[in-house]
N, C-alpha and C positions, 0 to 999 in steps of 0.2 A: 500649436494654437496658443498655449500661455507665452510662448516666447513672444509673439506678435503682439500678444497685447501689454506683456510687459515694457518691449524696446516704446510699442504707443505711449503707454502712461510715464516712461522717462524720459520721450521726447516732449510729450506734455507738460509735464514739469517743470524741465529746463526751457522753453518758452513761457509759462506763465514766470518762471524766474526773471526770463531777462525785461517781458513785458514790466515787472514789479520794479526791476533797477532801473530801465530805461524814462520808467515813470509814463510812458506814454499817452494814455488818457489822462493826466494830469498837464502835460508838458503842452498838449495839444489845447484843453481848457484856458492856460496862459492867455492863449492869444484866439480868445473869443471861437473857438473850435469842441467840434466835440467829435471822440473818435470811438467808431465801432468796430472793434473786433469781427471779420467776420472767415469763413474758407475751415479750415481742417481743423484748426484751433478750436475754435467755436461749437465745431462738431464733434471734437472730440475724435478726428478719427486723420490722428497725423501717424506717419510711418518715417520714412527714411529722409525722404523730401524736409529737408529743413527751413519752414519758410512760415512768417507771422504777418497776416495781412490786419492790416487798417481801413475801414473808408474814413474820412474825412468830413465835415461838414461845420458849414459856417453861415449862421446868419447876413453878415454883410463879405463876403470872399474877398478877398485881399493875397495877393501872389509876397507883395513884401510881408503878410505877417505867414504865409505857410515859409517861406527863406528863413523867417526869424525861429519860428520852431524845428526846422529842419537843423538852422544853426545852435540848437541848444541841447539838440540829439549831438551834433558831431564833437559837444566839447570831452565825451566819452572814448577813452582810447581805445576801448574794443569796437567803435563803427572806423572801419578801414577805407571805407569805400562808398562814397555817397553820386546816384545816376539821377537826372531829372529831365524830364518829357512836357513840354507846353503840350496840351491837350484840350486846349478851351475853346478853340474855334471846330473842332472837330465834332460828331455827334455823340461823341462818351463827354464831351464838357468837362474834362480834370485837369490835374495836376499829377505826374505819375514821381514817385518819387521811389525810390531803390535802394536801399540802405545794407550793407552787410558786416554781421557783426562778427566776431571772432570771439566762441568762449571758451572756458579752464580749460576745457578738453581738445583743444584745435581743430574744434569744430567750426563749418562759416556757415551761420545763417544770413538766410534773408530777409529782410523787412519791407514790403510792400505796404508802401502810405498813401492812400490815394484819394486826392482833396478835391470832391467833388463839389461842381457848382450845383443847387438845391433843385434847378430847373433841368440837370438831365435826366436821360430816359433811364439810370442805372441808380438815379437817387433811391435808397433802400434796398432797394433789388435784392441785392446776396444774404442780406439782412436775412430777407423772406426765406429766400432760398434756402437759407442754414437752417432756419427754423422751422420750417416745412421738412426739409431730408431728415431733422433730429427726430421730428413730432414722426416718421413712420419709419423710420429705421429698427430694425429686429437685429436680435442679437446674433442672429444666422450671418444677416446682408451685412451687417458688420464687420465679421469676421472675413468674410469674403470680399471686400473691398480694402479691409489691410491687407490679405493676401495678394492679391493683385497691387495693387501699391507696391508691397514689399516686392515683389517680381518684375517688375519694368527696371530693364538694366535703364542704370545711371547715364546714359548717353541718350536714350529716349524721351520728346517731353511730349508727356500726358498731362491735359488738364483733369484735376481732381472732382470735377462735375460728370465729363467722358467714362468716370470710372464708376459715380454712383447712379447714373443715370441707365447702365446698362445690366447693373447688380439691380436695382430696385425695381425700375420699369422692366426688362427685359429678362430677368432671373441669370441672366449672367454670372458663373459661380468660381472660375480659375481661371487664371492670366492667358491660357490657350485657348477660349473664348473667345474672350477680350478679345485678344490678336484678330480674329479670324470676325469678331466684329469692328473691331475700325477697321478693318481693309474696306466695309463699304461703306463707313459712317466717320469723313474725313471733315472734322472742323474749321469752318470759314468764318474766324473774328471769332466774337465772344459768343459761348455758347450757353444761351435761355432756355434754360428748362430748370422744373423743378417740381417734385411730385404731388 
């Protein structure tokens, strides 16, 4: 149990590290933007899954000015790798941006940016959601959703909501659960829930 939450707290670390170099909620204020942290980081309950989400927001949206902040992340030689998704005419209304970074330790993260117009249905949304999952998370369901985190082999992808939604609502307690609950609780799009 202390291992899990040690590997937690120094992958936490190293993402608010590279958040702090990358400058990101700065870099995004530039250009009339404000970004919020939100996903595993936010909650505090990241594991092996290496990944730092953003949303996005802008009073007047501008695709050349999220280009121009995307292009002031990539003058950083550890982003190797930059993906981008028009999503504006769709019903999530964004901008998906993909970033992966490379650090000391040849580790690659990912950076998930996502530059949402003020009028979709996801405006705030994970905001809520993190901060609702923070506000009644125990330090039991805690540990039980690093656990299961830490046990979904690397070839798996689990979304990290799938994981707390079934520890919190459902008392779901170890990865062979889990298993035997998404065989019947198989995700279509983005999954809304939050406790």
């Amino acid at each position: 149990m202390s291992n899990l939450l040690q590997l937690s707290d120094r992958n936490l670390q190293c993402a608010n590290g590279i958040i702090a170099e990358l400058q990101i909620p700065e870099t995004w204020q530039k250009f009339g933007s404000k970004a919020n942290l939100v996903g595993s980081v936010r909650m505090g309950l990241m594991m092996k899954h290496l990944d730092i989400d953003f949303h996005i927001y802008s009073e007047r949206f501008s695709v050349a000015d999220s280009f121009a902040a995307i292009t002031a992340f990539a003058g950083n030689s550890r982003i190797t790798e930059i993906s981008y998704k028009n999503l504006i005419e769709t019903d999530e209304k964004c901008i998906e941006w993909h970033l992966w970074y490379h650090d000391t330790d040849s580790s690659v993260w990912q950076l998930d940016m996502i530059h949402i117009l003020n009028d979709s249905p996801y405006a705030g949304y994970f905001e809520r959601m993190a901060d609702r999952i923070s506000a009644v998370l125990t330090p039991e369901q805690k540990i039980a959703i690093l656990t299961i985190k830490n046990e979904v082999p690397d070839t798996d992808h689990v979304m990290g909501v799938e994981i707390y939604q079934t520890v919190i609502r459902d008392g779901v307690r170890t990865y062979a659960e889990f298993t035997e609950w998404h065989k019947t609780h198989q995700p279509n799009g983005i999954v809304k829930w939050m406790p």
